[in-house]
C-alpha positions in Angstrom: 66.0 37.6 131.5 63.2 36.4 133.7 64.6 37.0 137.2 66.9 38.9 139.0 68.8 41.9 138.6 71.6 41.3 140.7 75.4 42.4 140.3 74.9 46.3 138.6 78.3 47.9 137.5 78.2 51.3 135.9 80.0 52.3 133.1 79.7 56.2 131.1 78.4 56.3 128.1 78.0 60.0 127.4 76.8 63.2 129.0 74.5 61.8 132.3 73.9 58.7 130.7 75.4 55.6 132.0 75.2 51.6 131.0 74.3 49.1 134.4 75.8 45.6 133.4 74.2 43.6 135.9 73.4 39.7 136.0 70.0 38.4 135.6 68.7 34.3 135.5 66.9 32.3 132.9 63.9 29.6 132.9 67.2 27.2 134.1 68.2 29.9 136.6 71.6 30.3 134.7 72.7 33.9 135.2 73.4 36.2 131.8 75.0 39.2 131.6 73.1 41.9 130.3 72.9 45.9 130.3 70.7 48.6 130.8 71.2 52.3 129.9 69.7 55.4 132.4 70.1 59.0 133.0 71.2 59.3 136.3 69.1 62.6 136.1 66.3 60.7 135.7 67.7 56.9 136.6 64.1 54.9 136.6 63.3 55.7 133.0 64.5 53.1 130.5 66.7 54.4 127.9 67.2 50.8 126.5 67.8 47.5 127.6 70.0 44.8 125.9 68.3 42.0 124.0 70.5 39.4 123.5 73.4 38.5 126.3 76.5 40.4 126.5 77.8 37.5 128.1 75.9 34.0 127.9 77.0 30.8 130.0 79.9 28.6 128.2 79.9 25.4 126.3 78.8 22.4 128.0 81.8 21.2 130.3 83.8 24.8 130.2 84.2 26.7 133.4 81.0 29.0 132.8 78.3 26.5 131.5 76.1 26.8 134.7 76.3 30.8 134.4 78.3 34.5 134.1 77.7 36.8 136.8 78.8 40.2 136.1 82.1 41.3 137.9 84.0 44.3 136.9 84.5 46.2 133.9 88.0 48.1 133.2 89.1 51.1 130.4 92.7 50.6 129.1 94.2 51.4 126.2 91.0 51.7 124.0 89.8 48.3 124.6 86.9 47.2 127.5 88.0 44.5 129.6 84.9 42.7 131.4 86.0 40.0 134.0 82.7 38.0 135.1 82.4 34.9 137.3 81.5 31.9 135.5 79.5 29.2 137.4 79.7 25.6 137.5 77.1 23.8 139.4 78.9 20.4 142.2 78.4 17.4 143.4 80.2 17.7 146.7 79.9 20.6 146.9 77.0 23.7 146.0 79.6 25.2 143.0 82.9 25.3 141.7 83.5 29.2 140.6 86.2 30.7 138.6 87.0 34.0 137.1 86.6 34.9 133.1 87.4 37.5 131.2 85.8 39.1 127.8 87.1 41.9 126.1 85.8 44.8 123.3 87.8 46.5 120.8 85.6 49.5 121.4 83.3 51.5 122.8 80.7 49.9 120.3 82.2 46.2 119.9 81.1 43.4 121.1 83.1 41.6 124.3 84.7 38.3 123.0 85.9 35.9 125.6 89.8 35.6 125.8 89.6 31.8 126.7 87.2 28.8 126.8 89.3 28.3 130.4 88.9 30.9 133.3 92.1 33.9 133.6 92.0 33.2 137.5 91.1 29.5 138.9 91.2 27.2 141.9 95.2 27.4 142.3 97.7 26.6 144.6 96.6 29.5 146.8 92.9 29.1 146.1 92.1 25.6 146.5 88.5 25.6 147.0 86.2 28.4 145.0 87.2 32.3 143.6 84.6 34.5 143.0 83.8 38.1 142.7 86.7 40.6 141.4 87.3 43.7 141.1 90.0 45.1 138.8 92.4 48.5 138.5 95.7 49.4 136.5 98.0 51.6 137.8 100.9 52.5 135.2 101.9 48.4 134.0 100.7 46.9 137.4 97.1 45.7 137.4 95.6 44.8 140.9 92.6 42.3 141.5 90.9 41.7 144.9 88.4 39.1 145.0 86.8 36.5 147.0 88.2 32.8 148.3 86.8 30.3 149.8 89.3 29.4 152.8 86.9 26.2 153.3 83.7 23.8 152.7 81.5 22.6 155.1 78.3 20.1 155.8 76.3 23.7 155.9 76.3 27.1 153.7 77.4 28.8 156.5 80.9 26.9 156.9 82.4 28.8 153.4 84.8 30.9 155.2 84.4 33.3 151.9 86.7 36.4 152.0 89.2 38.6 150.3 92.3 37.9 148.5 94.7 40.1 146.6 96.7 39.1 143.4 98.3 41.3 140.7 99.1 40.7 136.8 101.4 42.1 134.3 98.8 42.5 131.8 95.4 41.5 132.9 94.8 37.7 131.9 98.1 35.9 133.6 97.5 36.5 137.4 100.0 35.4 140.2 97.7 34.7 143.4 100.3 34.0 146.4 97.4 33.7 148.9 97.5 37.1 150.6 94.5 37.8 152.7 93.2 41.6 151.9 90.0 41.5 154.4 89.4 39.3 157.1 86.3 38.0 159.6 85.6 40.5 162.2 83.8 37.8 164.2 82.7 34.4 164.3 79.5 35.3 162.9 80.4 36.0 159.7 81.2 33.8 157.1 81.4 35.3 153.7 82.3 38.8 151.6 81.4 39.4 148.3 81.9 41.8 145.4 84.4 44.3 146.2 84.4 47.8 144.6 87.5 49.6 145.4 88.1 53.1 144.6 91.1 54.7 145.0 91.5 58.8 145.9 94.1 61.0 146.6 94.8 60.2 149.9 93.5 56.4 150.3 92.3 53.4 148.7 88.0 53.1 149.9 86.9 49.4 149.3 82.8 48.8 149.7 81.9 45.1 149.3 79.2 42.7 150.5 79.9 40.6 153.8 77.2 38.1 155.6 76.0 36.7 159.5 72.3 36.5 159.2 71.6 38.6 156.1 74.0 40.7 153.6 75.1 44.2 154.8 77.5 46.4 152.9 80.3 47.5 154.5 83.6 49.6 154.4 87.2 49.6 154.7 90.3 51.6 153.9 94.0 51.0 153.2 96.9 53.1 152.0 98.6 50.5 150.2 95.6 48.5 148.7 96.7 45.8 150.1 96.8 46.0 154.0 92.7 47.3 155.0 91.2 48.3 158.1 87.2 48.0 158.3 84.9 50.8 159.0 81.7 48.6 158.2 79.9 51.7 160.6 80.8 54.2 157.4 79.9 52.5 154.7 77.0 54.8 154.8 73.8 52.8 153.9 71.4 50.0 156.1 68.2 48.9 154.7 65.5 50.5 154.3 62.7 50.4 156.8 60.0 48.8 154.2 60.0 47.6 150.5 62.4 45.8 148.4 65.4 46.2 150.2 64.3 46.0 153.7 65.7 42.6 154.6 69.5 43.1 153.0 71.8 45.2 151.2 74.5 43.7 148.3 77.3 44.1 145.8 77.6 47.5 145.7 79.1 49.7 142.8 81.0 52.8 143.5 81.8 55.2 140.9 82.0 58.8 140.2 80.2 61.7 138.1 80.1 65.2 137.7 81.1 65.5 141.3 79.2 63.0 142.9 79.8 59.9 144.4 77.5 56.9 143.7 76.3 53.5 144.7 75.0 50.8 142.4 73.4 48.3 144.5 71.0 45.2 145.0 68.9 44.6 147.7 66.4 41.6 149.5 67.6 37.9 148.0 70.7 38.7 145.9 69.2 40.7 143.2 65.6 39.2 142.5 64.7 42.4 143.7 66.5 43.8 141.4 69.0 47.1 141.6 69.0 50.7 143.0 71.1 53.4 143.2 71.9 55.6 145.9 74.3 59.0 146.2 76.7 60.0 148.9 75.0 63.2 150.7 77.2 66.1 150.7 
């Protein structure tokens, strides 16, 4: 844990108090997943912060040996279900990604990988690289929109990174069939990341990472989850004027509490900043 803090999603713990999973790099710059608790009464005091990995990079070889980057976490049935993006570094090309998934017994047990292998990976509708998801269940249908690499180029900034859709009966078998969920609005864009979709009574709100010359966070919204319509104008935060996220915005985190709405978030060079959180003004 000696850089970054990059990735945060929230999950309640008990009264105020809340546990930030978030991704952070070794001497190797292999990203762990680890945790830290706060009050969101008082959110920069330490309540504690994990000392060993929640979720450490693979065995040599597997799909995560290069690193786990913290994706999504989901309640169901009494057991945690933590889907995380496990790097492997290329030759070709910068990195391979695929999807993993770790699951707890318990508010109190340890996550334990289902696999060695990835739940979601390059497939016959994802050729190239997957990253980010985020998960929801509704009734026996689970629902995953991540990212996809459409591409590679000589440069970075030939990716062509966006949003997919896929759904599973159960959470670890997924059936991608290549629908697009979010698309380019220009040419100068050329990746989105982390998507955190909430849904409310009358829509599905999405809030996700997308990139020209730096990271902004934008918006969209959709009746069906499936079909979305940006609104990158509401998302409803820029950076700041000065300090440590001045430059960019990231991988934000929505969630819920006591009333409010809230935004985990990372700022200036994906995370080595580290996190902040913000809250929707009412």
């Amino acid at each position: 844990m000696l850089t970054h803090a990059a990735n945060p999603v929230a999950e309640w713990r008990h009264d105020d108090v809340f546990r930030v999973y978030f991704s952070a790099r070794d001497g190797d710059r292999r990203a762990h997943i680890c945790f830290v608790d706060i009050d969101l009464r008082k959110p920069q005091d330490i309540l504690h912060l994990s000392e060993q990995p929640v979720i450490g990079p693979g065995q040599l070889g597997a799909f995560d040996d290069s690193g786990t980057s913290m994706g999504c976490l989901v309640h169901h049935e009494g057991r945690r279900y933590l889907y995380y993006l496990g790097w492997n570094l290329g030759v070709t090309v910068p990195w391979r990604n695929s999807i993993g998934l770790a699951v707890s017994e318990g508010p109190g047990a340890p996550f334990e990988r289902v696999s060695l292998a990835p739940v979601l990976d390059r497939n016959h509708a994802d050729p190239f690289s997957i990253s980010y998801p985020w998960v929801a269940v509704e009734g026996d249908r689970w629902r995953m929109w991540y990212g996809s690499n459409l591409s590679w180029g000589t440069r970075q900034e030939e990716m062509n990174h966006l949003f997919k859709y896929a759904e599973s009966s159960d959470g670890v078998h997924w059936n991608p069939k290549g629908v697009v969920a979010l698309r380019f609005k220009d040419s100068s864009e050329y990746a989105m990341s982390k998507p955190t979709v909430v849904r409310d009574d009358d829509l599905y709100r999405m809030w996700y990472s997308y990139r020209g010359a730096a990271y902004r966070i934008g918006y969209a919204e959709s009746s069906d989850g499936v079909a979305w319509t940006r609104r990158d104008e509401e998302a409803g935060i820029e950076p700041s004027d000065s300090g440590w996220d001045a430059d960019s915005v990231c991988y934000p985190c929505v969630f819920d509490h006591d009333g409010r709405r809230y935004m985990l978030y990372n700022g200036s060079r994906y995370g080595d900043t580290g996190f902040g959180l913000a809250v929707q003004e009412v």
